[in-house]
DSSP file (Angstrom, degrees, kcal/mol; ACC not computed):
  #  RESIDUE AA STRUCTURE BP1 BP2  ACC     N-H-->O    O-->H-N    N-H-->O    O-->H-N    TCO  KAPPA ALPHA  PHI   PSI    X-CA   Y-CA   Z-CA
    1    1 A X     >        0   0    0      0, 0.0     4,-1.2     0, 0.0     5,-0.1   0.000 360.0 360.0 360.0  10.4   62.7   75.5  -15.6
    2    2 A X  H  >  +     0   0    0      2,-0.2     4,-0.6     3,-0.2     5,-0.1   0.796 360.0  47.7 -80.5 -35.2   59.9   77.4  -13.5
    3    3 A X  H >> S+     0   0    0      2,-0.2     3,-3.8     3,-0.1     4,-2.2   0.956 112.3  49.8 -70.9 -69.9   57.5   77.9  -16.2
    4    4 A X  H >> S+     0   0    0      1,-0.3     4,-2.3     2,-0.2     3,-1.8   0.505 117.4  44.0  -4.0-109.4   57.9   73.9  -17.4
    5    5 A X  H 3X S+     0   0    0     -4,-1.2     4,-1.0     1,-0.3    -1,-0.3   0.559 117.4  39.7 -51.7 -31.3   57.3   72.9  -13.7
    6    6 A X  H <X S+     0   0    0     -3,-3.8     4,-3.1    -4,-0.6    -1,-0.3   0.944 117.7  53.0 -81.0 -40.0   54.3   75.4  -13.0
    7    7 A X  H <X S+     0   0    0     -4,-2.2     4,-1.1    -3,-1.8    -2,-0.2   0.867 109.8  51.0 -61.1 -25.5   52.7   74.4  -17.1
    8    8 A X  H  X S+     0   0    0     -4,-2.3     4,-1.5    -5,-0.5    -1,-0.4   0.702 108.4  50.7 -94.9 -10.2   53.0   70.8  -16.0
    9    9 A X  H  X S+     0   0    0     -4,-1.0     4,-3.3    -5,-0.4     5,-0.2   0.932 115.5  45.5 -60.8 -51.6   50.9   71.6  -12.5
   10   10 A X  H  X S+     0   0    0     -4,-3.1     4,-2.3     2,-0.2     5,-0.4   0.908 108.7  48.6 -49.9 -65.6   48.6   73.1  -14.5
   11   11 A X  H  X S+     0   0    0     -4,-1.1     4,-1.9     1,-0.3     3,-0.3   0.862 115.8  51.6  27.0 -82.6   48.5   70.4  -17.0
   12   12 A X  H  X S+     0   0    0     -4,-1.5     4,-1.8     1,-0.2     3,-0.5   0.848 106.2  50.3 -48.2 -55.6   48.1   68.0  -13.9
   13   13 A X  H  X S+     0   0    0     -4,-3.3     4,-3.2     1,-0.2    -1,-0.2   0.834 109.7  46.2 -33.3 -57.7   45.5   69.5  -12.3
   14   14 A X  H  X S+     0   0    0     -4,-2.3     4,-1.6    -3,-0.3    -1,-0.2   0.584 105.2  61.6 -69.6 -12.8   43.2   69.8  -15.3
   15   15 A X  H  X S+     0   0    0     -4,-1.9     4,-1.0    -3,-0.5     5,-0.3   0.969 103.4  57.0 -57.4 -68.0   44.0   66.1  -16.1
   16   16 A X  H >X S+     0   0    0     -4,-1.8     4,-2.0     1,-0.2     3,-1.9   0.943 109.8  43.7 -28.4 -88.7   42.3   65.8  -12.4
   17   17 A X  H 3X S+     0   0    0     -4,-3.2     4,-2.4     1,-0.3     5,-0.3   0.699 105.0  57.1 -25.7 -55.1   39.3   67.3  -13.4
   18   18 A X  H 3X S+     0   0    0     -4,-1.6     4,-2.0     1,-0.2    -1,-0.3   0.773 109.8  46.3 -37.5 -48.0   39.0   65.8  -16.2
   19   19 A X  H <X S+     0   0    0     -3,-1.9     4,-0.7    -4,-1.0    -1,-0.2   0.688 109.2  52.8 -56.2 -51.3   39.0   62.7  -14.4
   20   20 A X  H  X S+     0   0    0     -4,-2.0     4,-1.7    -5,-0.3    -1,-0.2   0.837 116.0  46.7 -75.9 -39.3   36.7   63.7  -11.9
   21   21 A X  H  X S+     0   0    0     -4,-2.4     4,-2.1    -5,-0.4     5,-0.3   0.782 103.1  51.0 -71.2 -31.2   34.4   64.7  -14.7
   22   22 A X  H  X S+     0   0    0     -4,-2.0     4,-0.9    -5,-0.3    -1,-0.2   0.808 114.8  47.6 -82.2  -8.2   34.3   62.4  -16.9
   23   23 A X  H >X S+     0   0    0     -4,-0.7     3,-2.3     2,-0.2     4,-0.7   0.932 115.3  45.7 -77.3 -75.3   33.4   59.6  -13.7
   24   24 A X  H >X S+     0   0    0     -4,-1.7     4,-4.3     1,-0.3     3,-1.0   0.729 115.5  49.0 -68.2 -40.5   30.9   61.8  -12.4
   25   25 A X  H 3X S+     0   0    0     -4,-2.1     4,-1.5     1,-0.2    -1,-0.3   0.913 113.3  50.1 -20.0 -59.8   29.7   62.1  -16.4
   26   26 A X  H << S+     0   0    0     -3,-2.3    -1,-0.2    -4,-0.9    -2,-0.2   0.823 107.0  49.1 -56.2 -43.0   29.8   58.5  -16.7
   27   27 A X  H XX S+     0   0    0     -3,-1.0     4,-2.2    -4,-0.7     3,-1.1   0.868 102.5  71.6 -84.2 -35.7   27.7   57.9  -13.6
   28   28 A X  H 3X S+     0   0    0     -4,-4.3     4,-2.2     1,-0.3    -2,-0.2   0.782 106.8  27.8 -29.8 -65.1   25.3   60.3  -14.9
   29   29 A X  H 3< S+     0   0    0     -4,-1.5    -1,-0.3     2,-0.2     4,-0.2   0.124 108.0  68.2-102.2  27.3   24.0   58.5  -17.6
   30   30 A X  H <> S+     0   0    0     -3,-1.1     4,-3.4     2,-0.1     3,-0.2   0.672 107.4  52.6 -61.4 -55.2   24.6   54.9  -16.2
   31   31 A X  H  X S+     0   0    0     -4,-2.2     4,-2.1     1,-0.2     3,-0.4   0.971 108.3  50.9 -22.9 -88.9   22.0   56.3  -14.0
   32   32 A X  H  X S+     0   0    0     -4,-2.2     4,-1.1     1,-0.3    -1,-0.2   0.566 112.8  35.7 -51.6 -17.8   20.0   57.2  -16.7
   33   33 A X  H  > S+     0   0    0     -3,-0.2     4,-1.9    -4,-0.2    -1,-0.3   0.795 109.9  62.2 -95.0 -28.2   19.7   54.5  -18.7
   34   34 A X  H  X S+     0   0    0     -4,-3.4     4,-1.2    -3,-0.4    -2,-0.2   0.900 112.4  41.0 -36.3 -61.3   19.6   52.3  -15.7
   35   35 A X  H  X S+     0   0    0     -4,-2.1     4,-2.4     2,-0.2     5,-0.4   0.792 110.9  59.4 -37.7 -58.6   16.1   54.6  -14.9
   36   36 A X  H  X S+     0   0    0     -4,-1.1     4,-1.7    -5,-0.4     5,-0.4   0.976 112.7  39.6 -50.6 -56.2   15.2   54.4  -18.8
   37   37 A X  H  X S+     0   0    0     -4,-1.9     4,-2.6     2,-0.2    -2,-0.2   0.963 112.5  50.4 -59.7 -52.3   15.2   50.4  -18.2
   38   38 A X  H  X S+     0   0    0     -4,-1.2     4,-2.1     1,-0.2     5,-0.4   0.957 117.9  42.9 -65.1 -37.8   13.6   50.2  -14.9
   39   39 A X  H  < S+     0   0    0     -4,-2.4    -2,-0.2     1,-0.2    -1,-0.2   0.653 114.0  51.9 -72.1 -13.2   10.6   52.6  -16.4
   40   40 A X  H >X S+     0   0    0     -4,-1.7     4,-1.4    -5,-0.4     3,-0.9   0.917 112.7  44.5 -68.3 -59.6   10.6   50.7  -19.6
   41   41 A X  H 3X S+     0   0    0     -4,-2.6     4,-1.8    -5,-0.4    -2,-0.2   0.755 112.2  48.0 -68.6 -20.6   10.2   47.5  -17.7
   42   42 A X  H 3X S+     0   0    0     -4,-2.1     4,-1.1     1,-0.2    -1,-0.3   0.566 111.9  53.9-102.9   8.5    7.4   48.6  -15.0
   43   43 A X  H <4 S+     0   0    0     -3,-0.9     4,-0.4    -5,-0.4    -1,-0.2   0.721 107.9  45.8-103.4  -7.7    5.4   50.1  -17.7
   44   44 A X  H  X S+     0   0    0     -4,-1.4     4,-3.3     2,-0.1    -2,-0.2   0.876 114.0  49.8 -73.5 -47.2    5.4   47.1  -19.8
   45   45 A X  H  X S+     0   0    0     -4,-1.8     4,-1.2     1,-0.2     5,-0.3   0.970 108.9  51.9 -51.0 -58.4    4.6   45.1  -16.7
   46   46 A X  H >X S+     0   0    0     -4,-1.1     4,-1.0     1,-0.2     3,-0.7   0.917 113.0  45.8 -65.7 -26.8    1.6   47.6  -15.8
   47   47 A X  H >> S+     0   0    0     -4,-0.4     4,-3.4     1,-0.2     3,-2.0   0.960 111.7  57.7 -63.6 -58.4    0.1   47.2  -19.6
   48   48 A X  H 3< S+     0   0    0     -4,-3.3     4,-0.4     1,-0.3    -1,-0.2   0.583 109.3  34.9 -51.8 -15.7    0.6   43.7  -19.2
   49   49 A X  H <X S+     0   0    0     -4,-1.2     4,-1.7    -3,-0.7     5,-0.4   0.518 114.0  59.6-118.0  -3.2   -1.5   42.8  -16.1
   50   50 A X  H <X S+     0   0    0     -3,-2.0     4,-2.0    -4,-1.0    -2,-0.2   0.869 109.6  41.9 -86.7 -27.4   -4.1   45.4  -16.9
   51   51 A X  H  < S+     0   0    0     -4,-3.4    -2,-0.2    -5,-0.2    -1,-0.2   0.856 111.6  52.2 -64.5 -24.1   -4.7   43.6  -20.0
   52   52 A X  H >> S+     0   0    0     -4,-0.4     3,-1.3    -5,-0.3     4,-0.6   0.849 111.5  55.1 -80.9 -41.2   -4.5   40.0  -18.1
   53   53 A X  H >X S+     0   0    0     -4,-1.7     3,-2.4     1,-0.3     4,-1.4   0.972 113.6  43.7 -76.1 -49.6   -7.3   42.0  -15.5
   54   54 A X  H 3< S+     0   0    0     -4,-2.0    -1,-0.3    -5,-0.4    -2,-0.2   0.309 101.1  58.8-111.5  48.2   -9.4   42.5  -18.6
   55   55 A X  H <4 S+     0   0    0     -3,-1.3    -1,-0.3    -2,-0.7    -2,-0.2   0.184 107.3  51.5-123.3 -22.5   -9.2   39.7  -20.2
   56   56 A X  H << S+     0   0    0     -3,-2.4     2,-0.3    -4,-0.6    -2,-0.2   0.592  79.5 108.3-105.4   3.9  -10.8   37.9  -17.1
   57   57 A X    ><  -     0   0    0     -4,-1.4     3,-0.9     1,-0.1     4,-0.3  -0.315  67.7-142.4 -48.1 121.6  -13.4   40.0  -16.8
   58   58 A X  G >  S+     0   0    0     -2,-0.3     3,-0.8     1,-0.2     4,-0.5   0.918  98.5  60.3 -46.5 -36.8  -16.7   38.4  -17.7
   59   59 A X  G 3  S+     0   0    0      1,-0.3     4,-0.4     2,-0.2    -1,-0.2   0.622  84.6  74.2 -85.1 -14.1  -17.9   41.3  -19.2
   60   60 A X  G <> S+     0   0    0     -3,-0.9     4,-2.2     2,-0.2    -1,-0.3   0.658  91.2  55.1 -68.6 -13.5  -15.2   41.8  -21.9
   61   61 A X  H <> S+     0   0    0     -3,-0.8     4,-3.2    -4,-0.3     5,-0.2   0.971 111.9  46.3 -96.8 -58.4  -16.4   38.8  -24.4
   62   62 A X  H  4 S+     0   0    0     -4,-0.5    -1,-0.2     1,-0.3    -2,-0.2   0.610 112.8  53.3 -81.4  -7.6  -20.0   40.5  -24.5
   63   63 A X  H >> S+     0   0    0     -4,-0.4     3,-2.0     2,-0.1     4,-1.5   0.974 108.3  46.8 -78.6 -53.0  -17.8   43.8  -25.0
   64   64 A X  H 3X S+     0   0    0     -4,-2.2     4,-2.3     1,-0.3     5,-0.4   0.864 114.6  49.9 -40.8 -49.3  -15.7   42.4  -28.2
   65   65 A X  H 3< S+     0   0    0     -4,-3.2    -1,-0.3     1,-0.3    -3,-0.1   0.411 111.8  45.0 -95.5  34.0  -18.9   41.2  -29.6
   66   66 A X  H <> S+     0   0    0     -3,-2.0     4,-1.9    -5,-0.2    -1,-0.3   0.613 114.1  49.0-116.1 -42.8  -20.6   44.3  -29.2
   67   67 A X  H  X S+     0   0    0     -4,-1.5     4,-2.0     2,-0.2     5,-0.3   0.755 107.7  52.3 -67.3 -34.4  -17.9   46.0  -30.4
   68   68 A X  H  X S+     0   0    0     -4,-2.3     4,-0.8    -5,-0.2    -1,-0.2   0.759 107.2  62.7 -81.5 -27.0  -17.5   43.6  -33.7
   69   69 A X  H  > S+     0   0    0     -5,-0.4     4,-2.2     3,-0.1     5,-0.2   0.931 104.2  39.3 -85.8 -31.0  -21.0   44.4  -34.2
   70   70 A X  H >X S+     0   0    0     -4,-1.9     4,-3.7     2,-0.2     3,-0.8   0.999 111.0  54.2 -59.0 -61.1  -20.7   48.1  -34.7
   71   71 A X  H >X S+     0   0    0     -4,-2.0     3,-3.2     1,-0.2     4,-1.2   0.928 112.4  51.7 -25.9 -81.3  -17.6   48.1  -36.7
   72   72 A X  H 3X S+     0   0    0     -4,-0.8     4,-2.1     1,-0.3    -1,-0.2   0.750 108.7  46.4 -22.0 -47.6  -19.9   45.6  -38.8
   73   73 A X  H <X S+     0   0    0     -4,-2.2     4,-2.3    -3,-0.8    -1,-0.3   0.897 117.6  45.7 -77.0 -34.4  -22.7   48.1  -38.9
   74   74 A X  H <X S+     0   0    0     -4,-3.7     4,-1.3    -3,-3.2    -2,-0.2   0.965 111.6  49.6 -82.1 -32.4  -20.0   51.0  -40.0
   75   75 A X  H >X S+     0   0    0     -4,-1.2     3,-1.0     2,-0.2     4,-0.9   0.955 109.6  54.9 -43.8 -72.6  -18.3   49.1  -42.4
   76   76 A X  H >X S+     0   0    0     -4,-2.1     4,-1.6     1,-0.3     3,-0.8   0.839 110.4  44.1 -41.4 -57.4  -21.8   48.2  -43.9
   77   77 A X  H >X S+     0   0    0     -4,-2.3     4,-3.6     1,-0.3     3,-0.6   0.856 107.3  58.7 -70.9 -30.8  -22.8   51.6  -44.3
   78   78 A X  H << S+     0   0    0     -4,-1.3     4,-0.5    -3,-1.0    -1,-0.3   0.690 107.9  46.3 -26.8 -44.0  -19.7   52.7  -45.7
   79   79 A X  H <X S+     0   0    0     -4,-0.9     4,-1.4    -3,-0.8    -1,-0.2   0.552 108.4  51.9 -77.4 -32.8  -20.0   50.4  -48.3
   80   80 A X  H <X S+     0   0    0     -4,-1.6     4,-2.2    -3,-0.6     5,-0.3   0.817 110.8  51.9 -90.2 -39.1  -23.6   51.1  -49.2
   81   81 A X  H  < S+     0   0    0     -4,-3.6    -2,-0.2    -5,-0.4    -1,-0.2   0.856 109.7  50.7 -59.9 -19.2  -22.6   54.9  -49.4
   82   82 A X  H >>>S+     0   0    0     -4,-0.5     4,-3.5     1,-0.2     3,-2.2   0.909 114.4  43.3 -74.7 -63.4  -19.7   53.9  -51.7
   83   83 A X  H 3X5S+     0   0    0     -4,-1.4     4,-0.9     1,-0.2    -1,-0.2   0.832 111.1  49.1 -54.6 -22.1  -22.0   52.0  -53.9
   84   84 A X  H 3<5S+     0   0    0     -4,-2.2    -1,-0.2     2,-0.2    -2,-0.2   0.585 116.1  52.3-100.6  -5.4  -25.2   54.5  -54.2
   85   85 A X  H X>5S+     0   0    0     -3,-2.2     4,-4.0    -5,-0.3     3,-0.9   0.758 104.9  49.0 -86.0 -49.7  -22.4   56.9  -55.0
   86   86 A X  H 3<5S+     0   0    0     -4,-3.5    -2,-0.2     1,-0.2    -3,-0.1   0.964 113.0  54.5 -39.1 -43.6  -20.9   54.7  -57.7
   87   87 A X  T 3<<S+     0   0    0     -4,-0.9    -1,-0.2    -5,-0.6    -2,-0.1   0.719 101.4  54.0 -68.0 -22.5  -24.5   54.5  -59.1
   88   88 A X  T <4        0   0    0     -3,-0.9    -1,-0.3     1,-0.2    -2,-0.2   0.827 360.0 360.0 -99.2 -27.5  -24.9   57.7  -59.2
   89   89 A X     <        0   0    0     -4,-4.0    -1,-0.2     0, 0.0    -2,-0.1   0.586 360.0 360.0 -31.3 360.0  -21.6   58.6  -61.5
């Protein structure tokens, strides 16, 4: 019966480990997703109040429509080059 008794210490032992591994495993990525969540959440938060800051900026309406007027101007030329091409086919 000596081997039995020693092949179940072994047995038991590495059961312990296991045990001990698979918590400290476990805590490992509770952690990590815990960390994934808080960095999700403050980087939504930090888009979210720098867009709120620049949306009350004064200056931002006179940016949009400065900005809607270029598009406008590249769109327009786009369009004219498409057509003087067409014309030329």
């Amino acid at each position: 019966m000596g081997f039995l008794s020693f092949l179940d210490k072994v047995f038991a032992k590495t059961e312990k480990v296991g045990f001990k591994v698979a918590n400290v495993t476990h805590k490992v990525v509770v952690t990590g997703l815990f960390l994934t969540f808080l960095y999700g959440t403050y980087g939504l938060a930090r888009d979210y109040r720098a867009y709120f800051l620049m949306r009350r900026d004064p200056k931002y309406k006179e940016y949009l429509l400065k900005r809607e007027e270029f598009i406008r101007k590249a769109v327009e030329a786009r369009n004219d080059e498409e057509n003087k091409a067409k014309s030329n086919i």
